[in-house]
N, CA, C, O and CB atoms as a CASP TS submission, in Angstrom:
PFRMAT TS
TARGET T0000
AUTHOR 0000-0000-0000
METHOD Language model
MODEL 1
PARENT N/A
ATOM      1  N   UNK     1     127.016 196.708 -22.162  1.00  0.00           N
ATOM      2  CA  UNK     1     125.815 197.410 -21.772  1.00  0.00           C
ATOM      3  C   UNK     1     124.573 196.747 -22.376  1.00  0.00           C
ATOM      4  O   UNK     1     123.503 196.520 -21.811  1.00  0.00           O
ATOM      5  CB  UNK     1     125.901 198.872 -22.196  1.00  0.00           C
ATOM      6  N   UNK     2     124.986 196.444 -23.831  1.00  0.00           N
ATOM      7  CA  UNK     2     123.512 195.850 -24.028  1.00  0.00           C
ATOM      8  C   UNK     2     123.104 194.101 -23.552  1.00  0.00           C
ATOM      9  O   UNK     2     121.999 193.581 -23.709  1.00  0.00           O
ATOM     10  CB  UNK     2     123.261 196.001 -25.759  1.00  0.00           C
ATOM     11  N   UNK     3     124.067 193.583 -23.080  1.00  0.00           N
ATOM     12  CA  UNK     3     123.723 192.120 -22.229  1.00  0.00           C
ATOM     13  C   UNK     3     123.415 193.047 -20.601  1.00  0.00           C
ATOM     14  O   UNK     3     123.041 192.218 -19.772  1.00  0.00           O
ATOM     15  CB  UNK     3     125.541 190.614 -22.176  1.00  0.00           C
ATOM     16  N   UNK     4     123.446 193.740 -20.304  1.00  0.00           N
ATOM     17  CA  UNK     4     122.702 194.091 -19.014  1.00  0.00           C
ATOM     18  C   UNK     4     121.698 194.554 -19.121  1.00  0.00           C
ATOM     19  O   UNK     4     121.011 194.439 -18.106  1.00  0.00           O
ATOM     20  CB  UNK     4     123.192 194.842 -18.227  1.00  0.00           C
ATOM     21  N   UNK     5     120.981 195.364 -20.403  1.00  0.00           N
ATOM     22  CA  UNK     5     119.525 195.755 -21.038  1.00  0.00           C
ATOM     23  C   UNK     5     119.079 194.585 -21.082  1.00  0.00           C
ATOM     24  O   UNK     5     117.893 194.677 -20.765  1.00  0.00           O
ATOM     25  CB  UNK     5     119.381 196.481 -22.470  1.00  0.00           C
ATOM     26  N   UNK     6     119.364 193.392 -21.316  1.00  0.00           N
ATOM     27  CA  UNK     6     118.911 192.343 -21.924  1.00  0.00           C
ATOM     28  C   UNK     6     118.174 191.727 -21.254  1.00  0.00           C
ATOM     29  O   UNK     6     116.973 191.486 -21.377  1.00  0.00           O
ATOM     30  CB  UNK     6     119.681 191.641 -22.344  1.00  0.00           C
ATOM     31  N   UNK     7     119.331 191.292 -20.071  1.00  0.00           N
ATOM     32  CA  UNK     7     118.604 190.695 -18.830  1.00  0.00           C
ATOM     33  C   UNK     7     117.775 191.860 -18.047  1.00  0.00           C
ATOM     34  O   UNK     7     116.845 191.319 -17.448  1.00  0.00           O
ATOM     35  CB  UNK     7     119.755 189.994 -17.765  1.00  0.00           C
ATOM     36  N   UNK     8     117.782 192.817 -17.909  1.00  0.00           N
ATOM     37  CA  UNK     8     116.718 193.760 -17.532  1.00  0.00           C
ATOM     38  C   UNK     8     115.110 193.639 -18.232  1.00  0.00           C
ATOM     39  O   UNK     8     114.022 193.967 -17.760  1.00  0.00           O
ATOM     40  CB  UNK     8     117.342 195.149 -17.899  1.00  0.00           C
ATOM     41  N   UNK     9     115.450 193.064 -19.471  1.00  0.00           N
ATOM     42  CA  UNK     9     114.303 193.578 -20.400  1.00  0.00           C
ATOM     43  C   UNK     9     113.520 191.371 -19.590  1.00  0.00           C
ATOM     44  O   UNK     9     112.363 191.084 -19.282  1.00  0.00           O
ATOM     45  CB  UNK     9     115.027 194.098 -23.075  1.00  0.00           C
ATOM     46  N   UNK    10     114.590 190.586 -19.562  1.00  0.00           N
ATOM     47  CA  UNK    10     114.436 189.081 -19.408  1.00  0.00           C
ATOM     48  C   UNK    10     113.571 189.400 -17.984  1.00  0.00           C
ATOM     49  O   UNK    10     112.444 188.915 -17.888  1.00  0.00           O
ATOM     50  CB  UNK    10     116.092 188.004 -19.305  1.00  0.00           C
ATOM     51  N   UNK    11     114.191 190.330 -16.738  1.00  0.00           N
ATOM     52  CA  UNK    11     113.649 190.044 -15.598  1.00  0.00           C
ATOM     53  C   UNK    11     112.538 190.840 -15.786  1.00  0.00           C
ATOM     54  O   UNK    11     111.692 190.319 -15.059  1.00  0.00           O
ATOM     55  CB  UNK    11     114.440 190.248 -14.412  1.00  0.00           C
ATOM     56  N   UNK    12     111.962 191.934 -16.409  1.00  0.00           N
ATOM     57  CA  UNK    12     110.735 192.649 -16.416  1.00  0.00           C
ATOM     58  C   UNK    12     109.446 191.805 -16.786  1.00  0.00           C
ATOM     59  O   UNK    12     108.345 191.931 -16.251  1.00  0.00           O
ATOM     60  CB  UNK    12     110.891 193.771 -17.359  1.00  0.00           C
ATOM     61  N   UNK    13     109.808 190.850 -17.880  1.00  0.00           N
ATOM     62  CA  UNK    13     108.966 189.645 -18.677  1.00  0.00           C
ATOM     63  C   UNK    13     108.591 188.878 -17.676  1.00  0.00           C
ATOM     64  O   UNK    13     107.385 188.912 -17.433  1.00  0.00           O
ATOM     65  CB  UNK    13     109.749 188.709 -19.783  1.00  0.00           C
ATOM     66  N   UNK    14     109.365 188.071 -16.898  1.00  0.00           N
ATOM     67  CA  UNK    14     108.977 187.382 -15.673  1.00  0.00           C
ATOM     68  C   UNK    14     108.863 187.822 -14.778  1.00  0.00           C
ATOM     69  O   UNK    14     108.683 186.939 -13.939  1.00  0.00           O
ATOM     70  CB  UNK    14     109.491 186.631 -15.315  1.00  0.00           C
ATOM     71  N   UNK    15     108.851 188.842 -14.321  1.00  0.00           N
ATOM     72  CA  UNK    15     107.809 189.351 -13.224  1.00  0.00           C
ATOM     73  C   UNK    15     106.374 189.728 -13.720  1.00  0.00           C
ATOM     74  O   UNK    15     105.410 189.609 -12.964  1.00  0.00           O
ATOM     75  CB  UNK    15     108.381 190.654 -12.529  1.00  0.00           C
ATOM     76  N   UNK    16     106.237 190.222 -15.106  1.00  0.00           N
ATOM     77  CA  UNK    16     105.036 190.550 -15.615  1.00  0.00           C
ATOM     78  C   UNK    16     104.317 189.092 -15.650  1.00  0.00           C
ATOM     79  O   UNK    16     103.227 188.853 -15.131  1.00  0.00           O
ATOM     80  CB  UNK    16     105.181 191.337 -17.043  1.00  0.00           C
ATOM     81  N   UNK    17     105.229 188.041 -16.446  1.00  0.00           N
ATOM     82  CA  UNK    17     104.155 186.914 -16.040  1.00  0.00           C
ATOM     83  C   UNK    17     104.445 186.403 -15.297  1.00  0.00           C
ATOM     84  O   UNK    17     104.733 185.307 -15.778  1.00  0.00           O
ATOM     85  CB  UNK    17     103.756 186.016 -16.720  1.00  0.00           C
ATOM     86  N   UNK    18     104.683 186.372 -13.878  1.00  0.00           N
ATOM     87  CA  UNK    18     104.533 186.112 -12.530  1.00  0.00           C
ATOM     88  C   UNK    18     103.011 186.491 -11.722  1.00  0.00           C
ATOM     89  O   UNK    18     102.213 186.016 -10.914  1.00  0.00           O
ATOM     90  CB  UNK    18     105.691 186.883 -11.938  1.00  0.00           C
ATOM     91  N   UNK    19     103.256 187.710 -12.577  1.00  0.00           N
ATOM     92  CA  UNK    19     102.374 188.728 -12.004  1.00  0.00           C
ATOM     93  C   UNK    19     100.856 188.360 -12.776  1.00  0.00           C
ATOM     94  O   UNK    19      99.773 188.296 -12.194  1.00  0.00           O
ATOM     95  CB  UNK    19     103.029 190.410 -12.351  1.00  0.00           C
ATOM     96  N   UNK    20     101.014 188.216 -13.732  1.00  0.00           N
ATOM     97  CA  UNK    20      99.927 187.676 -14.330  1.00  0.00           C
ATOM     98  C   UNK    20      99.025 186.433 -14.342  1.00  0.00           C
ATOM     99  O   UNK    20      97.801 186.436 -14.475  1.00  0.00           O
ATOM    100  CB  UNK    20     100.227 187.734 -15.165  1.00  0.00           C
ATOM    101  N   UNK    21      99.885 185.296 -14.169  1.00  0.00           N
ATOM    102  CA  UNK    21      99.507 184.202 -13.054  1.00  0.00           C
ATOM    103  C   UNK    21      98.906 184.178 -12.178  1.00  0.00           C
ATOM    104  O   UNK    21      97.870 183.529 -12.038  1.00  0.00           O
ATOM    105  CB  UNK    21     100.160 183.789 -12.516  1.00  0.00           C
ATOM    106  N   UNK    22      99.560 185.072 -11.177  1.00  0.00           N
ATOM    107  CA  UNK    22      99.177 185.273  -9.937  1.00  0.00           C
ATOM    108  C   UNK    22      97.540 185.720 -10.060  1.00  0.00           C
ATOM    109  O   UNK    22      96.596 185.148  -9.514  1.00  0.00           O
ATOM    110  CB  UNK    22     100.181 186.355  -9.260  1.00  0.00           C
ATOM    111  N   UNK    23      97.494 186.854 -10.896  1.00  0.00           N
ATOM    112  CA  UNK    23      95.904 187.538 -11.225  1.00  0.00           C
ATOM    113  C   UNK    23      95.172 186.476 -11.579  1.00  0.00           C
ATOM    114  O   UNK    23      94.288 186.321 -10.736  1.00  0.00           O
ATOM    115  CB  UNK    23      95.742 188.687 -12.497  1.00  0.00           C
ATOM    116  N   UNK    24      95.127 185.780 -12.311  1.00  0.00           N
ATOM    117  CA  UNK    24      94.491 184.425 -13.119  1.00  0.00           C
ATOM    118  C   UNK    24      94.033 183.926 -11.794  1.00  0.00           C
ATOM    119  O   UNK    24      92.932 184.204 -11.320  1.00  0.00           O
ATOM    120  CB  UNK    24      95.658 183.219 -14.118  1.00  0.00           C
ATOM    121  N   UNK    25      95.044 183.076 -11.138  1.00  0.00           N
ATOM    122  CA  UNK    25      94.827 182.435 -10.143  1.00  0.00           C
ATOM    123  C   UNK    25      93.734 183.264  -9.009  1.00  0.00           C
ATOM    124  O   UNK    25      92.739 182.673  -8.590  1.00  0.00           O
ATOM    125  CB  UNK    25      96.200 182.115  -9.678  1.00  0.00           C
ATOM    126  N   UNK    26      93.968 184.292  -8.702  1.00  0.00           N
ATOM    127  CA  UNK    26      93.258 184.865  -7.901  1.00  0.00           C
ATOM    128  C   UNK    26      91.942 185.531  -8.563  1.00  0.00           C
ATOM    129  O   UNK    26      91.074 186.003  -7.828  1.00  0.00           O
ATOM    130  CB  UNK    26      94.097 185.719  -7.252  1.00  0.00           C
ATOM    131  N   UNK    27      91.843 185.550  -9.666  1.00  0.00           N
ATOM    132  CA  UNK    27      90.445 186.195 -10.142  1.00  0.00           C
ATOM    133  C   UNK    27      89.535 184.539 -10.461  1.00  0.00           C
ATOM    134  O   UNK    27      88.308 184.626 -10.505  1.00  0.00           O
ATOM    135  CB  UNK    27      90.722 187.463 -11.932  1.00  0.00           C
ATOM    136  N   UNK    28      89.921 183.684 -10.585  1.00  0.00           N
ATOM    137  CA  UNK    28      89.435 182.617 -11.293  1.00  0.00           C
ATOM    138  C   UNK    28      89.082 181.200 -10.844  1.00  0.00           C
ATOM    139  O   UNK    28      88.073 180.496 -10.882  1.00  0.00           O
ATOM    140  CB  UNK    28      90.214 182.504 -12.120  1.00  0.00           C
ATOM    141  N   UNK    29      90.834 181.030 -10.226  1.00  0.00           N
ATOM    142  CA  UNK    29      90.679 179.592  -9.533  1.00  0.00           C
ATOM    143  C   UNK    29      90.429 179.805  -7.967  1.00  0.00           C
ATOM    144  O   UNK    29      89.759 178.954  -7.381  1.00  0.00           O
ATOM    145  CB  UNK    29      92.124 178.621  -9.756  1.00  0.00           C
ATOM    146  N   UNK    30      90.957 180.946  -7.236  1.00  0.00           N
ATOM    147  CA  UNK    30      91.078 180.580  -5.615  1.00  0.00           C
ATOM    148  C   UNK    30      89.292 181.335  -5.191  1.00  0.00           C
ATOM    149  O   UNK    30      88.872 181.034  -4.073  1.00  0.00           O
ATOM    150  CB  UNK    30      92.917 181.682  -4.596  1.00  0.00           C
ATOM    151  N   UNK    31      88.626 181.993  -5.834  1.00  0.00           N
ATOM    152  CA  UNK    31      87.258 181.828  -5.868  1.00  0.00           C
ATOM    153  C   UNK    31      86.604 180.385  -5.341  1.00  0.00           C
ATOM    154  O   UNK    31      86.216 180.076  -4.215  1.00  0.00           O
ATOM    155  CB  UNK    31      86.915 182.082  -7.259  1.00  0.00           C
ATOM    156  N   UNK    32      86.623 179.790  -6.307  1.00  0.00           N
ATOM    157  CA  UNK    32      85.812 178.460  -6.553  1.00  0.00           C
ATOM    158  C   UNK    32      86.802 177.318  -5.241  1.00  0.00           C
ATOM    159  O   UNK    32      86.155 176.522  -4.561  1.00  0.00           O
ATOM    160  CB  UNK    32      85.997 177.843  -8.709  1.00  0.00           C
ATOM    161  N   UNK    33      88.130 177.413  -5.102  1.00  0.00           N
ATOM    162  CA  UNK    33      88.769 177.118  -4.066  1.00  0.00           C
ATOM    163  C   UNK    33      87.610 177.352  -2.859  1.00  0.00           C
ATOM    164  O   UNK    33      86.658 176.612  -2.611  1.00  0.00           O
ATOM    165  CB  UNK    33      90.108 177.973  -4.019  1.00  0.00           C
ATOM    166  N   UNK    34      87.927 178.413  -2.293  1.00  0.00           N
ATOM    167  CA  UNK    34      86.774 178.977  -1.154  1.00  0.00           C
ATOM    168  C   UNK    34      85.493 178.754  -1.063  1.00  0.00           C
ATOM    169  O   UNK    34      85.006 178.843   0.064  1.00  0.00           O
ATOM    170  CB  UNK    34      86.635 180.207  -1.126  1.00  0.00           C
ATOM    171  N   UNK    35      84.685 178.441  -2.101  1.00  0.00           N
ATOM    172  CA  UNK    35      83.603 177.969  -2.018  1.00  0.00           C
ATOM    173  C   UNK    35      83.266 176.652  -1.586  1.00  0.00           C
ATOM    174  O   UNK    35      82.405 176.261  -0.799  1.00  0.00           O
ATOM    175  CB  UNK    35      83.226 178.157  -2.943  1.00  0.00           C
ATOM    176  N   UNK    36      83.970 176.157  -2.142  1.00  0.00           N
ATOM    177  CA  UNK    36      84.565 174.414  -2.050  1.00  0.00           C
ATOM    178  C   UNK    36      84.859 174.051  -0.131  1.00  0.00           C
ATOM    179  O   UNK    36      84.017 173.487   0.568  1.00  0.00           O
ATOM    180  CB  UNK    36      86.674 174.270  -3.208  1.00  0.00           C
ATOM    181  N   UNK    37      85.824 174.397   0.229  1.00  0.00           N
ATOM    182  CA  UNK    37      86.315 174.559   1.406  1.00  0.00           C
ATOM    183  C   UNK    37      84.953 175.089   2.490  1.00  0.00           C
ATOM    184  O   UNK    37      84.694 174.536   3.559  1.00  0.00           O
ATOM    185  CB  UNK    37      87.592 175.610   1.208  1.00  0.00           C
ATOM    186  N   UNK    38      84.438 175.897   2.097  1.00  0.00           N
ATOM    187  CA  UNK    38      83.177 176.498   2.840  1.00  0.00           C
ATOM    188  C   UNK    38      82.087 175.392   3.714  1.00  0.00           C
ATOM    189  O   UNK    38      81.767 175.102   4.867  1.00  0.00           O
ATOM    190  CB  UNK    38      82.265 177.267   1.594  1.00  0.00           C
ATOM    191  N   UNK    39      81.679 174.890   1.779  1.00  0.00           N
ATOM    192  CA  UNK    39      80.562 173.590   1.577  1.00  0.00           C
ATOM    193  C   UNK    39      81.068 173.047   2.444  1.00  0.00           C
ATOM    194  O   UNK    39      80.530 173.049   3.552  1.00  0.00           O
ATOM    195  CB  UNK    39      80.375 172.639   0.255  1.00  0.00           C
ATOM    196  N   UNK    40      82.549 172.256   2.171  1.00  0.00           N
ATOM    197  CA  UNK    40      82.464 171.079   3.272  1.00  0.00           C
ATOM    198  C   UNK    40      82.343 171.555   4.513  1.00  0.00           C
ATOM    199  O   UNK    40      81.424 171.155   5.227  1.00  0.00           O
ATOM    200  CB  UNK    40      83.637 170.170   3.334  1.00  0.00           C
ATOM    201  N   UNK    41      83.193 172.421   4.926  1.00  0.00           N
ATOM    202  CA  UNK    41      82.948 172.968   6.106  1.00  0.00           C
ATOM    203  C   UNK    41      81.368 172.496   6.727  1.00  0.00           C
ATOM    204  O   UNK    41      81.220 171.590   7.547  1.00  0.00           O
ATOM    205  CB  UNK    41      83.140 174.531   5.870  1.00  0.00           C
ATOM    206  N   UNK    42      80.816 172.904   6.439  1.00  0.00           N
ATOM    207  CA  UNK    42      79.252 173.327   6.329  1.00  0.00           C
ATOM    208  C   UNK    42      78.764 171.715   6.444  1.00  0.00           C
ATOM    209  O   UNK    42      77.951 171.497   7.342  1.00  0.00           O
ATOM    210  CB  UNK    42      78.704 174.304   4.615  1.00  0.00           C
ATOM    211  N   UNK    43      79.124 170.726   5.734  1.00  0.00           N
ATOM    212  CA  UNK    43      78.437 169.170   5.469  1.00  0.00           C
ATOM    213  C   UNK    43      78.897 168.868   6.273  1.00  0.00           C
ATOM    214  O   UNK    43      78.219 167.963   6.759  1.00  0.00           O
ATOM    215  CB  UNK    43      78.574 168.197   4.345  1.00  0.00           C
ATOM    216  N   UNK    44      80.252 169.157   7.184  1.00  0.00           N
ATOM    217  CA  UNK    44      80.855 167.996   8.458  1.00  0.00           C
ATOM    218  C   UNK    44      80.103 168.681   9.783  1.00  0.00           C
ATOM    219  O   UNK    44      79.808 168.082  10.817  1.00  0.00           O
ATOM    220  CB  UNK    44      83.010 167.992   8.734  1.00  0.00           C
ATOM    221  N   UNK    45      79.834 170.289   9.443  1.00  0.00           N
ATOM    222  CA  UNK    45      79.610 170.820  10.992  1.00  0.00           C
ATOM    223  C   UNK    45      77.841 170.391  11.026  1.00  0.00           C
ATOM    224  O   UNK    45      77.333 170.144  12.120  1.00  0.00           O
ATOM    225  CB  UNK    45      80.041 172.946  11.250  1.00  0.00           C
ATOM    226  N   UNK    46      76.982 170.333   9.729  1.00  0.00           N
ATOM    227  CA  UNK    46      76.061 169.862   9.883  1.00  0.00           C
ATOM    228  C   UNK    46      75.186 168.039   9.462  1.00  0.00           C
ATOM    229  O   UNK    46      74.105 167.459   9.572  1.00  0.00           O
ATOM    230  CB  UNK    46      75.732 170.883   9.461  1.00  0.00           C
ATOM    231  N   UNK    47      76.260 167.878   9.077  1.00  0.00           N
ATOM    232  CA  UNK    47      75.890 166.258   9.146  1.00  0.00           C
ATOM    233  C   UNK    47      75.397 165.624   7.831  1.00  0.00           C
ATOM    234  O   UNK    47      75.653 164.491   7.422  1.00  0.00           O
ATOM    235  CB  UNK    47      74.680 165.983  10.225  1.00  0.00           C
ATOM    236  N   UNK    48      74.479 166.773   7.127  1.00  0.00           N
ATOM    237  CA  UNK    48      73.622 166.493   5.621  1.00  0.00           C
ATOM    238  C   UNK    48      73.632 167.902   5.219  1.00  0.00           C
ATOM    239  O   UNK    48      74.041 168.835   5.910  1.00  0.00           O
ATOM    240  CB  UNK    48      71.827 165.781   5.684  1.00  0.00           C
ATOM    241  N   UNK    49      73.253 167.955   4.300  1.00  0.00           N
ATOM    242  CA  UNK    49      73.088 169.058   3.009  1.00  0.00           C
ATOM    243  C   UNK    49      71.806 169.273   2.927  1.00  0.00           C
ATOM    244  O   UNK    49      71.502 169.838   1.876  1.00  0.00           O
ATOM    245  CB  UNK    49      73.578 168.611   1.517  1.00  0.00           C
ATOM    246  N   UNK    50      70.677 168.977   3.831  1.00  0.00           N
ATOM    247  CA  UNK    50      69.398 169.242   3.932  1.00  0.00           C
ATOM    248  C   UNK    50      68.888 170.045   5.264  1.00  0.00           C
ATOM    249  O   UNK    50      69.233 169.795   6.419  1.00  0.00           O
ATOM    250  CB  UNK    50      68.789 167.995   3.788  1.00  0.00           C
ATOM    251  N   UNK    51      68.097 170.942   4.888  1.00  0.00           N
ATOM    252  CA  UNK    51      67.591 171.823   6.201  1.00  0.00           C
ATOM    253  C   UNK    51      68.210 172.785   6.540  1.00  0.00           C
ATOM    254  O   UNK    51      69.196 173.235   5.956  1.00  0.00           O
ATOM    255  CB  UNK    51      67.531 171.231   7.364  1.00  0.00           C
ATOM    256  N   UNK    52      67.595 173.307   7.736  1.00  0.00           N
ATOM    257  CA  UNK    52      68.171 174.681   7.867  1.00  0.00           C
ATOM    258  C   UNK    52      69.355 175.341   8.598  1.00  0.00           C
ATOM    259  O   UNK    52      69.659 176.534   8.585  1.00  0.00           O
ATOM    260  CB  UNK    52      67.324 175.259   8.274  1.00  0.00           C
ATOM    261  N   UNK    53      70.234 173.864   9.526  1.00  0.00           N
ATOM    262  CA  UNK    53      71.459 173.938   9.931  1.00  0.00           C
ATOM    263  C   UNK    53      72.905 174.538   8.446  1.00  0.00           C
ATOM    264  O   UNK    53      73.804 175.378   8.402  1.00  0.00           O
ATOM    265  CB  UNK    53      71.579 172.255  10.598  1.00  0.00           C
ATOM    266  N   UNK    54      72.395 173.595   7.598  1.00  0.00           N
ATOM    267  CA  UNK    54      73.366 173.724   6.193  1.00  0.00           C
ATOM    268  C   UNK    54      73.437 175.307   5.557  1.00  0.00           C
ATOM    269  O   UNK    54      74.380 176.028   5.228  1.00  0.00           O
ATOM    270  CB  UNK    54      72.631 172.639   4.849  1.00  0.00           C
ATOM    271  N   UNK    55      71.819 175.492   5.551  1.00  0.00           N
ATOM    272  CA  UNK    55      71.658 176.581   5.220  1.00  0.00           C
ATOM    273  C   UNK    55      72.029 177.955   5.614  1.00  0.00           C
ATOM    274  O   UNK    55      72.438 178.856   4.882  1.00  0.00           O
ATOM    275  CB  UNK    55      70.850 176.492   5.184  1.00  0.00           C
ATOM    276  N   UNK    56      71.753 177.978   7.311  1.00  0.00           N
ATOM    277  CA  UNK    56      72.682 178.886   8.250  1.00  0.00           C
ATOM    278  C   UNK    56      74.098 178.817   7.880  1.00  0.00           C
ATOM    279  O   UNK    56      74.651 179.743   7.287  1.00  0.00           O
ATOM    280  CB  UNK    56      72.601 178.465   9.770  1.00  0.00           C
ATOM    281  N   UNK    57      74.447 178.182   8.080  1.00  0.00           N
ATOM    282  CA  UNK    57      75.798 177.811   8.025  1.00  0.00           C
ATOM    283  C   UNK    57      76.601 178.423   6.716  1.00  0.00           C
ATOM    284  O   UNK    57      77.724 178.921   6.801  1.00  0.00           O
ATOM    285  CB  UNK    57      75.829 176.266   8.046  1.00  0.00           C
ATOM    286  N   UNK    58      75.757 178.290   5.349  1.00  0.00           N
ATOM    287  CA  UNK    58      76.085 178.504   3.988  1.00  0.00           C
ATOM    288  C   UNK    58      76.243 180.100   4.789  1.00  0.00           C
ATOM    289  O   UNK    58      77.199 180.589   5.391  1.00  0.00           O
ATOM    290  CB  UNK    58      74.820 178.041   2.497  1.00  0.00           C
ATOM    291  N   UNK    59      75.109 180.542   4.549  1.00  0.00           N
ATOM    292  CA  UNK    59      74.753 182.158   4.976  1.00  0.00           C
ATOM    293  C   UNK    59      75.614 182.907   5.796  1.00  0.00           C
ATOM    294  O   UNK    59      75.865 184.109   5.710  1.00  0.00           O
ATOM    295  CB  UNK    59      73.498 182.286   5.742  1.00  0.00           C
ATOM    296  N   UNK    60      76.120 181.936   6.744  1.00  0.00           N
ATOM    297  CA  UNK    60      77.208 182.462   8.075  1.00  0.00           C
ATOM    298  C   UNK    60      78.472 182.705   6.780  1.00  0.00           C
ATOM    299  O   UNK    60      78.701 183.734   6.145  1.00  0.00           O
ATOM    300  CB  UNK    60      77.728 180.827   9.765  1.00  0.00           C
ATOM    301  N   UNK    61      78.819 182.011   6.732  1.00  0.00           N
ATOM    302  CA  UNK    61      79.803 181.570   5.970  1.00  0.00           C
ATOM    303  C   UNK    61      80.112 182.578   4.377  1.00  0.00           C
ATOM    304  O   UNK    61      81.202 182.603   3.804  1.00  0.00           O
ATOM    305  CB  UNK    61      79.338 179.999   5.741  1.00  0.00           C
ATOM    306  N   UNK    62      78.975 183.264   3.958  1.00  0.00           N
ATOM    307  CA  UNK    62      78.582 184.315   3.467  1.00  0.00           C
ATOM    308  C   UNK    62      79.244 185.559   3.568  1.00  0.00           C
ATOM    309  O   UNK    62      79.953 186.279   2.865  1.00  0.00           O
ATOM    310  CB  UNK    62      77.583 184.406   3.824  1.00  0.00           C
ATOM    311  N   UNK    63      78.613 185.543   5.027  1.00  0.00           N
ATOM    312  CA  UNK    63      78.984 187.145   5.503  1.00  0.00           C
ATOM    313  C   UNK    63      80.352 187.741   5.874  1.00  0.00           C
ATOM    314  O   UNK    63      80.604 188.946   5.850  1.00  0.00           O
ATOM    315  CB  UNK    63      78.274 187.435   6.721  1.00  0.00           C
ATOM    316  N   UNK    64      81.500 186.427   6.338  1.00  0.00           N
ATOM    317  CA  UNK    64      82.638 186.778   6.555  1.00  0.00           C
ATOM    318  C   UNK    64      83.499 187.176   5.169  1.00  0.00           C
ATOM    319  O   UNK    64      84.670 187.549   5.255  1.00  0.00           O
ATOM    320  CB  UNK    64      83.152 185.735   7.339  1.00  0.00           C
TER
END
């Protein structure tokens, strides 16, 4: 009984830091991911990073 507590207590730990990872990743890194992805978006559909095509575009890109 107590090697089946054991591994109970082993699989609760790794799901907690599974789970905790996961939060990290999503509060921290996949942010700045999306922003990233956006920009370019934005530099290929408008050609330069100057004026008010880029700028729309930032803004569009905003609202969803």
């Amino acid at each position: 009984m107590k090697e089946a507590t054991g591994e109970l207590n082993m699989t609760v730990v790794t799901v907690v830091a599974i789970a905790a990872v996961g939060a990290f990743f999503y509060a921290f890194v996949w942010p700045s991911i999306q922003a990233s992805i956006k920009k370019n978006t934005c530099e290929v559909q408008c050609a330069d990073t100057e004026g008010t095509c880029f700028d729309e575009c930032m803004a569009a890109e905003a609202e969803e």
